[in-house]
C-alpha positions as CSV (number, residue, x, y, z in Angstrom):
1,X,26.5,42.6,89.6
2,X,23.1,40.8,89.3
3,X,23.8,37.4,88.0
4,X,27.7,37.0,89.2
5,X,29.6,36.0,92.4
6,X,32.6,35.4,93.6
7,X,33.6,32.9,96.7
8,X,37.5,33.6,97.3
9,X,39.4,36.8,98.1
10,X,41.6,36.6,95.0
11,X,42.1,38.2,92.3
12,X,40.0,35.9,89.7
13,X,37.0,37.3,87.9
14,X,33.1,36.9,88.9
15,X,31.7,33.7,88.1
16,X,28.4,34.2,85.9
17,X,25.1,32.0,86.7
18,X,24.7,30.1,83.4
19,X,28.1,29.9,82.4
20,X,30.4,27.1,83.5
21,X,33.3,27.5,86.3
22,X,36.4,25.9,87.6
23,X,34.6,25.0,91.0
24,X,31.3,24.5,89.7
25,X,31.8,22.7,86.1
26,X,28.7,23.0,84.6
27,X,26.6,22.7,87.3
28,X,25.4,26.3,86.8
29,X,24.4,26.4,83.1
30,X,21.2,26.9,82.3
31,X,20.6,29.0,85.9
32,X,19.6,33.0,86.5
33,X,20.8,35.2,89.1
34,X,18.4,35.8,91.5
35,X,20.2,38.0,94.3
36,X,21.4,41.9,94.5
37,X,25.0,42.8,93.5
38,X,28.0,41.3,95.0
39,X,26.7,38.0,95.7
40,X,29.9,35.8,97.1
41,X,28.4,32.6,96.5
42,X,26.4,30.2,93.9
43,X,23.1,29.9,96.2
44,X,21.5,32.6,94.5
45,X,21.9,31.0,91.2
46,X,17.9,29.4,90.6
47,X,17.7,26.7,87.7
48,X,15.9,28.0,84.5
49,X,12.3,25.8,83.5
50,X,12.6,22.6,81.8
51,X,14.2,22.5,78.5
52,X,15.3,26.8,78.6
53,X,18.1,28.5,79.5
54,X,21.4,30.1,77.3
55,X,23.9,29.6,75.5
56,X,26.6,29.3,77.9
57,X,29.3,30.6,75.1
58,X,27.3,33.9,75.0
59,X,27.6,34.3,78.7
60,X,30.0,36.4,80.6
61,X,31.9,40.3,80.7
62,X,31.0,42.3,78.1
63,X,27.9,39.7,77.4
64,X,25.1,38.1,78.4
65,X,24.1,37.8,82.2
66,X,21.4,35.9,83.2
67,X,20.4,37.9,86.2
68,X,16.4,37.5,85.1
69,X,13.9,34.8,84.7
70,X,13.3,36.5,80.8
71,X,16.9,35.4,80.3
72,X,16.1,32.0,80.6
73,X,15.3,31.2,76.5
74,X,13.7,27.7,75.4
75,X,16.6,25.8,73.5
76,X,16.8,24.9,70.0
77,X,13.3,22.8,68.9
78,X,11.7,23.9,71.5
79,X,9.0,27.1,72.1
80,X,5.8,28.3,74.4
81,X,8.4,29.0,77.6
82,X,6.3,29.0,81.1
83,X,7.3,28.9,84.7
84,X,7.7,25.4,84.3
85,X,9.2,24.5,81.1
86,X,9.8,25.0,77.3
87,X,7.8,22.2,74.9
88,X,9.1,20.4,72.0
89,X,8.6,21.8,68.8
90,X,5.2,20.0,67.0
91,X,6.4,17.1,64.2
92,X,8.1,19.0,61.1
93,X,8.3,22.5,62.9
94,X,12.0,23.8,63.7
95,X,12.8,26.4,66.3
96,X,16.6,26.6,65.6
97,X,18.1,29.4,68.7
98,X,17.7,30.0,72.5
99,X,14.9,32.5,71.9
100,X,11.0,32.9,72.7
101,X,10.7,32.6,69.0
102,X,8.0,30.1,67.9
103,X,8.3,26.9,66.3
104,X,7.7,27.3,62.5
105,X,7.2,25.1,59.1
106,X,10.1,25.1,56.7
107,X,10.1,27.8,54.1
108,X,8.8,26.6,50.1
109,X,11.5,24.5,48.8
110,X,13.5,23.6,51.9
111,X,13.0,20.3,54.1
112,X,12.3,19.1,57.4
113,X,15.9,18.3,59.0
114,X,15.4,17.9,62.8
115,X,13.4,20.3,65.2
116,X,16.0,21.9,66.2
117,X,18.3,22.8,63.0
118,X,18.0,24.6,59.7
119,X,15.6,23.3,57.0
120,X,17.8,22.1,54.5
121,X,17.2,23.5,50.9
122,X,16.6,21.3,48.2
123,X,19.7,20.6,45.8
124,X,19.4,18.0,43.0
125,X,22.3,17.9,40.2
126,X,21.0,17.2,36.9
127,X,22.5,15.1,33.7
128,X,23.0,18.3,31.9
129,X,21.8,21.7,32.4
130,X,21.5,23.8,35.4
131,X,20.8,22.3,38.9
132,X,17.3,21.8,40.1
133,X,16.3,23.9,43.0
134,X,14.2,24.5,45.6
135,X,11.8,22.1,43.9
136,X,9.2,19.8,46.5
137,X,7.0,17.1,46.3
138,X,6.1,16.6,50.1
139,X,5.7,13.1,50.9
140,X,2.7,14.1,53.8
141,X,0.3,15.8,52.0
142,X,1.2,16.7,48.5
143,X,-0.5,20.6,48.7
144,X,2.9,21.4,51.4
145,X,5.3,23.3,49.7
146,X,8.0,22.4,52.4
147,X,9.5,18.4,52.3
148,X,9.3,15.9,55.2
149,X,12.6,15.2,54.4
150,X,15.1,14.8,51.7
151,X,13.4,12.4,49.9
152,X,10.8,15.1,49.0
153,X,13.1,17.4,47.2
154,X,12.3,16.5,43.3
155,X,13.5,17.7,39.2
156,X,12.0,20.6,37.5
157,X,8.9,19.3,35.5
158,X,9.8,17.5,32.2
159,X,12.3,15.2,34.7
160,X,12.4,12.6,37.3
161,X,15.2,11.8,40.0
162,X,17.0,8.5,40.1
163,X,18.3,6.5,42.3
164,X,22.0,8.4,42.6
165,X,19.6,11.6,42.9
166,X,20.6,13.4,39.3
167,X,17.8,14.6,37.9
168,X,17.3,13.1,34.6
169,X,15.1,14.4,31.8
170,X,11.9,11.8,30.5
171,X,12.4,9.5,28.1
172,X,10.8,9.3,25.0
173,X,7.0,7.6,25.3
174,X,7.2,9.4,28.8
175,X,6.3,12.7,30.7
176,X,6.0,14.5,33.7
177,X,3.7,17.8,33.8
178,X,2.7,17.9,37.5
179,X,5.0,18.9,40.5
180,X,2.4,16.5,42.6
181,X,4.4,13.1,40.8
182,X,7.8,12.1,41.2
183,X,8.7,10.0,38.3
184,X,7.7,10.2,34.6
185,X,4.6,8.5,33.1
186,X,4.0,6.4,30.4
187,X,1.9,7.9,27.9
188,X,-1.1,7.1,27.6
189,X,-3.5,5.3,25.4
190,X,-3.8,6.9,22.1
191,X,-1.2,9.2,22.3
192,X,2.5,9.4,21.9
193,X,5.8,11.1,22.5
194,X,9.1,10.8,20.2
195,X,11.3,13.7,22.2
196,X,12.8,13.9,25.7
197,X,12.0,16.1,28.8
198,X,8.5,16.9,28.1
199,X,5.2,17.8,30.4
200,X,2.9,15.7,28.1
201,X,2.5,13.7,25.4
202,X,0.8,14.3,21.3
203,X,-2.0,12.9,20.9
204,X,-2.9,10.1,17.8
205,X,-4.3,11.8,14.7
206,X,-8.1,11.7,14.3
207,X,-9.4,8.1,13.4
208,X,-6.4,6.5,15.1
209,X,-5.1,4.4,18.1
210,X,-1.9,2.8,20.2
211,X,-5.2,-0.3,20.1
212,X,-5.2,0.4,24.5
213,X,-1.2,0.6,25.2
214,X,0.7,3.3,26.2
215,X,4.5,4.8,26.1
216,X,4.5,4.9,22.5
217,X,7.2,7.0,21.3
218,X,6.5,7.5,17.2
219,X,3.7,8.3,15.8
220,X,3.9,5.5,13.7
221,X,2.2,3.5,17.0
222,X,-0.8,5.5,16.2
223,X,-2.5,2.3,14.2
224,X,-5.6,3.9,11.9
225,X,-8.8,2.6,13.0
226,X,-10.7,0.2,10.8
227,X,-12.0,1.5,7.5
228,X,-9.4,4.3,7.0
229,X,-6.1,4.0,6.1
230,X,-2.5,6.0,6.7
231,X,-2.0,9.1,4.7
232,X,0.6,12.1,5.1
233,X,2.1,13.3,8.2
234,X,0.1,10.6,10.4
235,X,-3.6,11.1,9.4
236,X,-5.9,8.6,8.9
237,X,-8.6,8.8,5.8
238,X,-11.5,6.6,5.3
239,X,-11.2,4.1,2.2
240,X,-12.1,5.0,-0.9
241,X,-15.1,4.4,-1.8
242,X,-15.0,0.3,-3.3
243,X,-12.0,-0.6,-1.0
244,X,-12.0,-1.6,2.9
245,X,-9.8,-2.0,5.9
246,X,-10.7,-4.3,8.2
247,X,-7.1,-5.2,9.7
248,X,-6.0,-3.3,13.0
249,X,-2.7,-5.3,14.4
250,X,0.2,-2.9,15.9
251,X,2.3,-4.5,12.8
252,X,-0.4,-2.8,10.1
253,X,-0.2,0.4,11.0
254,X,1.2,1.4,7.1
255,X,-1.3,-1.1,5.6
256,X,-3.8,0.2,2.7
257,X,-7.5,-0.5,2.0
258,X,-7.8,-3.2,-0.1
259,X,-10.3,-3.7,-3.1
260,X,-13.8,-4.9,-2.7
261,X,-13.9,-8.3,-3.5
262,X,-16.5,-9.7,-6.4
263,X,-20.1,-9.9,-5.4
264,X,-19.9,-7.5,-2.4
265,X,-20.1,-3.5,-2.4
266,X,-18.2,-1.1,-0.2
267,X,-19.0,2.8,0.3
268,X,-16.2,5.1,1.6
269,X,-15.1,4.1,4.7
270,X,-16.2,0.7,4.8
271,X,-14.7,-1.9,7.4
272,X,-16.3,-5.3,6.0
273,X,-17.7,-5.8,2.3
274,X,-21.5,-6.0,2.0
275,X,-22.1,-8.9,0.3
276,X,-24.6,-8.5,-2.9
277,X,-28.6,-9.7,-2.3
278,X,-28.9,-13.6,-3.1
279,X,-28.3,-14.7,-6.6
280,X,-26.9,-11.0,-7.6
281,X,-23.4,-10.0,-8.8
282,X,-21.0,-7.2,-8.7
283,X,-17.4,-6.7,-10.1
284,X,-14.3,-5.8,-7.5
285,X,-14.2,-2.2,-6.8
286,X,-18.1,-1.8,-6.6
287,X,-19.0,1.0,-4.1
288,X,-22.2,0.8,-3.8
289,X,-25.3,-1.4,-3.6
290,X,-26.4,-0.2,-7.0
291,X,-23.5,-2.0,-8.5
292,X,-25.1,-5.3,-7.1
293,X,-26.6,-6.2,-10.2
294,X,-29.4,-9.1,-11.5
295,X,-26.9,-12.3,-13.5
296,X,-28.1,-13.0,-16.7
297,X,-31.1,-14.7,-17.5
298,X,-32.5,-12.5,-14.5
299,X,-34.5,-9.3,-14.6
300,X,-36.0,-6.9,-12.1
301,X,-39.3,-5.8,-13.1
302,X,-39.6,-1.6,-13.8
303,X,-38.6,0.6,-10.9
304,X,-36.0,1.6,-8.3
305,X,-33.1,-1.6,-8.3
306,X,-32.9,-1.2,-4.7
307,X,-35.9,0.4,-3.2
308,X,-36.9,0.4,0.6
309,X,-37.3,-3.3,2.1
310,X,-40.9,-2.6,1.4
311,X,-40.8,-1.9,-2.2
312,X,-37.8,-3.9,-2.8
313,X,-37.3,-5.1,-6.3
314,X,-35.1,-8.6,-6.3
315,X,-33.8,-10.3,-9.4
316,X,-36.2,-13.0,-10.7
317,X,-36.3,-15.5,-13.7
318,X,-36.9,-13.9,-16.9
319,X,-40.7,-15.0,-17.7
320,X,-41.1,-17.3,-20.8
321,X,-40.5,-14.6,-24.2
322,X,-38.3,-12.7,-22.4
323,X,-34.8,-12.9,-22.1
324,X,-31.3,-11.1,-20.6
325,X,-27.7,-11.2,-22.1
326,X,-25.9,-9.3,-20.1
327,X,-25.3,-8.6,-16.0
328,X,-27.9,-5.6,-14.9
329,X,-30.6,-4.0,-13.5
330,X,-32.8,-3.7,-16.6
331,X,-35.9,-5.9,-16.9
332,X,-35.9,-8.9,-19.0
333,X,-36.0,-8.0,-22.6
334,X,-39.0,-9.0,-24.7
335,X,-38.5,-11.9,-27.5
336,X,-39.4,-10.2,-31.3
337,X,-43.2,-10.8,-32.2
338,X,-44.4,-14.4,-32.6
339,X,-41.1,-15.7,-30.7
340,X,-41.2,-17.7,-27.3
341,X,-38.4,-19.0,-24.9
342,X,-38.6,-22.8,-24.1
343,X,-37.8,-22.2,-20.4
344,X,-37.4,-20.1,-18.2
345,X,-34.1,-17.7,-17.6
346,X,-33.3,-17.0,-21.1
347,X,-30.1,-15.5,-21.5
348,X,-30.0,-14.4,-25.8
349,X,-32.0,-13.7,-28.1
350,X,-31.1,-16.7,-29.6
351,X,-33.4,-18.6,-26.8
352,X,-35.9,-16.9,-28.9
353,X,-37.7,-19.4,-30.7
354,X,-40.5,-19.0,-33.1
355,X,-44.0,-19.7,-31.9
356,X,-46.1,-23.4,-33.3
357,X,-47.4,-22.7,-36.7
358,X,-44.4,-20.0,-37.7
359,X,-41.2,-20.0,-39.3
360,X,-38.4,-18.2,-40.8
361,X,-38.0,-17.3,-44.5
362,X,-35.7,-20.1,-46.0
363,X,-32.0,-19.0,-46.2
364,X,-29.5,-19.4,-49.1
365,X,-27.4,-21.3,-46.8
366,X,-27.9,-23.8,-44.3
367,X,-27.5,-22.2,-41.3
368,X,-30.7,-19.6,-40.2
369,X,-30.7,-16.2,-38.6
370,X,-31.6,-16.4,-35.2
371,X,-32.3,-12.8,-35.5
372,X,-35.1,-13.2,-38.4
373,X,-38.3,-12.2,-38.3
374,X,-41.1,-15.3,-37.6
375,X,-44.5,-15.4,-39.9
376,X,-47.1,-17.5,-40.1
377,X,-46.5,-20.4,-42.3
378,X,-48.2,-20.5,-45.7
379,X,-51.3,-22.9,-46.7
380,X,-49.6,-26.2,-47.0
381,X,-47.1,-25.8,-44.2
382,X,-46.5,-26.0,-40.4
383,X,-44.2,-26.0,-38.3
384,X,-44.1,-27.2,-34.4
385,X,-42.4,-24.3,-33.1
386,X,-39.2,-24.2,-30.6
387,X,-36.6,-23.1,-33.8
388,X,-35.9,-20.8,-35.9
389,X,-36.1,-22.8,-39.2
390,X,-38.3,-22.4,-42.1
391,X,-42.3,-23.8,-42.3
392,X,-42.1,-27.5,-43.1
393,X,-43.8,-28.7,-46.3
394,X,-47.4,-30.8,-46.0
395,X,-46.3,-32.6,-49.2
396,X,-47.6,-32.2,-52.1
397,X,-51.7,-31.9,-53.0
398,X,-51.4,-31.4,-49.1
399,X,-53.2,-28.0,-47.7
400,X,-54.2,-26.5,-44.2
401,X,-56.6,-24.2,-42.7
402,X,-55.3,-20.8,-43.2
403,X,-57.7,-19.8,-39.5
404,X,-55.7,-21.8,-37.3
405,X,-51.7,-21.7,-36.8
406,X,-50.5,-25.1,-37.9
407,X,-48.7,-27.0,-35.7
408,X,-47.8,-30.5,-36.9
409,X,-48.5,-32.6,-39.7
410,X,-51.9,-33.6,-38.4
411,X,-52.7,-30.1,-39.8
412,X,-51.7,-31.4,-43.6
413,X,-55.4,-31.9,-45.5
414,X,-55.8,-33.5,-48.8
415,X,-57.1,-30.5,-51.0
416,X,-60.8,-31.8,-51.5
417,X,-61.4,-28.9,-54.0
418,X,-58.8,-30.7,-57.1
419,X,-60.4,-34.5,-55.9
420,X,-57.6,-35.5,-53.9
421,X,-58.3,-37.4,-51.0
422,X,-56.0,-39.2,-48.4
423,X,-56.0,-43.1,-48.7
């Protein structure tokens, strides 16, 4: 038959072109029969192209016989068969028979092995759990779903492989949501993670921050920003109005606002007291610039304590008569009638002082009321003002003039009307 010969007069079988022989080794794989039947010798037998031909096992009775150029197949990693030969298989394609087939990319999931054998499928044990399959990261270009080669096979998501190739699940701080990376991430800045094998990570609570680092793993990392301090479950609330946070180290991430401290104001949320206007004071605690208030001996005159930089309203010296006890923003109180201050400032009442040429009602006792009235002194008195102590007596026969307030003893006149005369 086409394709077979045989050279003795025996009783042996045909020899097939394609197939080895006792007298011809292998000399004839990877040939086609080119004659009519009953050939009786090996001439006939023509060389398939370059890189084709059969599988010599598949050859023989009952078989295969290569008594046709079409019989002649390109081998294993090889495809695009012509008169003159089979080429190799493009990088990363397989073409794994003696067939016409083409050369083909591995399937999803499987890897580049050699051109001529099986993709292999990707296999990774894991520390725990089911295996991780058919899962690729290819090494090339990252939008492949076939591997370069083993190295590409990688863990379900949530996991990363190590260096013995288990597949282990991300540590806490750390995650892997994308089949484009390999190997968990840190998280990152401002957020956190405190459980394993996860795709991302929590973020901090409003108001919050890991203060720029990343893998933290409790949310306890999450320091609150300046001016608001650690409530509840994590979140972060401004001070209270009359405290402030100003701190923000990774070891105060518990710490509280903290009270005002004197002489400065702070409004919710504040990160750095404001200190009071010169020359004012406020108590610890004050939340607002209100609470700046004028010392004493200071006033502010009527009107808004704090108005717009252009009708602002500071403290100022109480004016001669007037007077202030007590921390506020009150104007200076007025002395009673016909009382003066001898300087400036006054802080009491009892800077009050009566006016030249009044005095205060004698006392039973010897100490005077600083709180008693001031009238003019009688004909016959004065008094030099700058107290609160009774008229002084001229002397005796000794009058003034009732018109003007007297002052000092120069003001004492012998009464001319009774004779008396000064000597």
């Amino acid at each position: 038959m086409p394709g077979s010969f045989k050279e003795h007069k025996d009783h042996a079988l045909c020899a097939y072109c394609g197939a080895p022989s006792p007298d011809h080794g292998h000399k004839l794989l990877h040939h086609f029969g080119g004659a009519d039947s009953g050939a009786d010798n090996s001439s006939h037998c023509i060389a398939c192209p370059a890189f084709s031909g059969q599988n010599k096992d598949l050859i023989g009775p009952g078989q295969l016989v290569m008594d046709n150029f079409t019989d002649c197949k390109c081998f294993p990693g090889h495809e695009n068969r012509s008169a003159q030969s089979c080429s190799a298989c493009p990088p990363y394609m397989v073409q794994t028979a003696f067939s016409d087939d083409a050369c083909v990319f591995c399937a999803p999931g499987h890897f580049f092995v050699e051109r001529n054998l099986a993709c292999g499928a990707c296999h990774l044990a894991a520390d725990g759990g089911p295996a991780h399959e058919l899962l690729v990261l290819n090494s090339l270009d990252p939008a492949l779903p076939w591997g370069a080669d083993g190295g590409d096979c990688v863990c379900r998501l949530g996991h990363e492989r190590d260096a013995s190739d288990v597949c282990r699940a991300c540590a806490t701080g750390k995650f892997r949501g994308s089949n484009r990376t390999r190997f968990c991430a840190e998280c990152p800045v401002d957020t956190f993670q405190n459980t394993t094998a996860n795709l991302g990570c929590r973020p901090c609570p409003p108001n919050s921050s890991t203060l720029n680092e990343g893998g933290k793993t409790v949310i306890e990392h999450c320091v609150c920003g300046p001016g608001f301090q650690p409530q509840t479950e994590g979140r972060c609330l401004p001070c209270p109005a009359g405290t402030y946070r100003q701190s923000r180290l990774a070891n105060e991430s518990t710490q509280a606002c903290v009270q005002c401290p004197p002489d400065h104001y702070c409004p919710v949320g504040s990160v750095v007291p404001q200190p009071c206007p010169p020359g004012e004071l406020a108590l610890p605690g004050s939340a607002e610039l209100d609470r700046c208030l004028c010392p004493p001996g200071r006033g502010r005159a009527a009107g808004p304590a704090h108005a717009p930089e252009e009708l602002s309203n500071p403290c100022l010296l109480c004016a001669h008569a007037f007077y202030a006890p007590d921390r506020s923003n009150s104007p200076c109180a007025a002395c009673p009638a016909l009382k003066n201050t001898s300087a400036l400032g006054a802080t009491t009442i009892a800077d009050c002082t009566c006016v030249p040429g009044h005095g205060v009602e004698p006392a039973a006792h010897a100490a005077y009321d600083a709180f008693a009235a001031c009238t003019p002194c009688a004909n016959g008195f004065f008094a030099p003002g700058g107290r609160s102590a009774p008229c002084v007596h001229c002397g005796w026969g000794a009058v003034t003039d009732p018109a003007s307030a007297a002052s000092s003893a120069d003001h004492c006149q012998c009464n001319a009307l009774v004779g008396l005369y000064a000597q």
